[in-house]
C-alpha positions in Angstrom: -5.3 16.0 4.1 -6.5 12.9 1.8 -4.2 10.5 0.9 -5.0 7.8 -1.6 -3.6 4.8 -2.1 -3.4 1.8 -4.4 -2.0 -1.5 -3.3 -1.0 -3.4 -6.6 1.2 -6.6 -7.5 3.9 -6.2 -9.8 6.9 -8.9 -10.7 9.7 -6.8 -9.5 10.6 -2.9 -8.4 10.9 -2.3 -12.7 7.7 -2.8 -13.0 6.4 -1.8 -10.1 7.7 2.0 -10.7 6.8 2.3 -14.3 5.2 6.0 -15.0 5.3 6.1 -11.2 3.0 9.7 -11.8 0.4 7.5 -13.1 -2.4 5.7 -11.0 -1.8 2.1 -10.5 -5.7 1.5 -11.1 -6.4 3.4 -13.9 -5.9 1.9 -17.5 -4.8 4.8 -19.8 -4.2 3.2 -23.9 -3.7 6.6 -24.6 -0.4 6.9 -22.5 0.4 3.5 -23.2 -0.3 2.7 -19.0 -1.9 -0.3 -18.6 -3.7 -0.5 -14.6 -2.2 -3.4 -12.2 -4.1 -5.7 -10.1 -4.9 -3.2 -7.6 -6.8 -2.1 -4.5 -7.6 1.3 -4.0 -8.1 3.0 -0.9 -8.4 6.3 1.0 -6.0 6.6 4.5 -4.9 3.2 4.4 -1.5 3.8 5.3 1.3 0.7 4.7 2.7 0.6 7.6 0.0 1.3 10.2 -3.6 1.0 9.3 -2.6 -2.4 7.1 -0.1 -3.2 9.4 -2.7 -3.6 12.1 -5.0 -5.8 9.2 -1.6 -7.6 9.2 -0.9 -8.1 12.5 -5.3 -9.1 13.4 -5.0 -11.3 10.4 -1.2 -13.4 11.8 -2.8 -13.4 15.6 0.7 -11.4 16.3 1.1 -7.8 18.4 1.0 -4.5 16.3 4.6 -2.9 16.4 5.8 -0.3 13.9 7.6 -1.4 11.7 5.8 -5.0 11.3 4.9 -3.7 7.7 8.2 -2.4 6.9 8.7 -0.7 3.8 11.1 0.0 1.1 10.2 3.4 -0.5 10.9 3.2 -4.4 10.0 6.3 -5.7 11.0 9.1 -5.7 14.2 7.4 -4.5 15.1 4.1 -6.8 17.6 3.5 -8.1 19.2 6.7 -6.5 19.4 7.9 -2.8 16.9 11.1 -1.4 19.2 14.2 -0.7 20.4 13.2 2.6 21.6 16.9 3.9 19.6 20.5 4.4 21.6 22.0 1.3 20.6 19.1 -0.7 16.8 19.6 0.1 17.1 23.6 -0.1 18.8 23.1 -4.3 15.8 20.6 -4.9 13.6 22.0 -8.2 10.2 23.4 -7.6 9.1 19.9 -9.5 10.9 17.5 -7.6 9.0 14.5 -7.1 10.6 14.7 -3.5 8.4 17.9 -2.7 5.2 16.1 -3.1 2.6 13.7 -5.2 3.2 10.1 -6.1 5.6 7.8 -3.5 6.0 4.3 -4.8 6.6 1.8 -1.6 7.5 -2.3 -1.7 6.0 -4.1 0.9 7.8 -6.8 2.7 7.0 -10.6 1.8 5.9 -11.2 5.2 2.9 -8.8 4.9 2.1 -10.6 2.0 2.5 -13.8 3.1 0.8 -13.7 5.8 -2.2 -11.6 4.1 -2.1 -14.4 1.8 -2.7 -17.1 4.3 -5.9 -15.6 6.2 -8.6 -17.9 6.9 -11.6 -16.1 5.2 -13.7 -17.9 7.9 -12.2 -15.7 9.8 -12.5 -12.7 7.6 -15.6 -11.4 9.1 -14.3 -11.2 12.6 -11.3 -9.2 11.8 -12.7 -6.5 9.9 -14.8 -5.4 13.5 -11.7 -5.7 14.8 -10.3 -3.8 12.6 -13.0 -1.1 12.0 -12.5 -0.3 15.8 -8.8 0.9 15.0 -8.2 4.5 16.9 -7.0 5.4 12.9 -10.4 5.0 11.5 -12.3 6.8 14.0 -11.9 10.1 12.5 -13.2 8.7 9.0 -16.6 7.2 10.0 -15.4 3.7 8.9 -18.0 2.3 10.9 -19.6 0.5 7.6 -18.9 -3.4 8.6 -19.5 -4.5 5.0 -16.8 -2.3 3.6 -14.1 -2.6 5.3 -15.0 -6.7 4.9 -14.8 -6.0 1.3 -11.6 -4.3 1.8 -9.9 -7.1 3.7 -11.0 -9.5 1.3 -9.8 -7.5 -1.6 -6.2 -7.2 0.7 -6.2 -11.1 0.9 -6.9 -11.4 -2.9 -4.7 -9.3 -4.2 -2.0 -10.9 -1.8 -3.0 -14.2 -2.8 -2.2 -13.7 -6.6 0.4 -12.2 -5.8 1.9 -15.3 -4.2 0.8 -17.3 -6.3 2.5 -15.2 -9.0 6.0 -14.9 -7.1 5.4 -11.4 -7.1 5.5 -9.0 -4.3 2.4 -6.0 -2.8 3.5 -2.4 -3.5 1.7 0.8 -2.6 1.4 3.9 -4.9 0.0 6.8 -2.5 -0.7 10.6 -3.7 -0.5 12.8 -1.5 
């Protein structure tokens, strides 16, 4: 199974879940969507694949849970059914039974994104290309996945700079 996602900055959860059906890259006038500063990707997972950019990029040990997420959508503002019963009474068009999630990253995965040395850019997307997650995917193109690190830094740059926070849109 393919999942996409699109990393994007937004000024607050509001934002950052508007039309959460809609791609974050995409600009649709016609729907009145307008596309964020984004990054789109293909199995670049928050909290495991990035998390491991994260942790290569801060010189720190990869633990779950470094790139710690708050899941937005379907969920904000209100709680996912928390029993059996409540799953079973779901709709067949529940946003809980599948397609767009909306997740908030933490600042610390942004901040620390933020401050990689792009000297050192280079370096850690071999590392990172060597990942056990990629292996399956035949990321073994070097130039790419520098692209995408520096695209990660970037976005997590203005960001900052923007007092904004990363978020991550994924279809599934």
């Amino acid at each position: 199974m393919s999942v996409f996602c699109e990393y994007y900055r937004a000024a607050d959860r509001a934002a950052a879940t508007v039309q959460p059906d809609r791609s974050r890259v995409i600009d649709d006038p016609e729907y009145g969507v307008a596309g964020f500063d984004a990054v789109e990707t293909k199995w670049v997972d928050p909290q495991v694949i990035l998390g491991q950019l994260v942790a290569f990029i801060g010189d720190v040990d990869f633990f779950l849970g470094l790139v710690d997420t708050v899941p937005l959508y379907p969920s904000y503002p209100d709680p996912a059914p928390q029993t059996d019963e409540e799953w079973d009474a779901l709709p067949e068009d529940s946003p809980y039974l599948g397609g767009a999630v909306i997740d908030e990253l933490p600042v610390n995965a942004r901040d620390i994104l933020a401050g990689a040395d792009d000297s050192s850019l280079p370096a850690v997307a071999e590392r990172w290309a060597r990942i056990e997650e990629f292996s399956p995917h035949s990321s073994d193109d070097g130039e790419y996945l520098l692209s995408l690190v520096k695209d990660f830094v970037g976005l997590a740059r203005r960001a900052k700079e923007h007092d904004q926070l990363l978020y991550c849109w994924m279809f599934v």
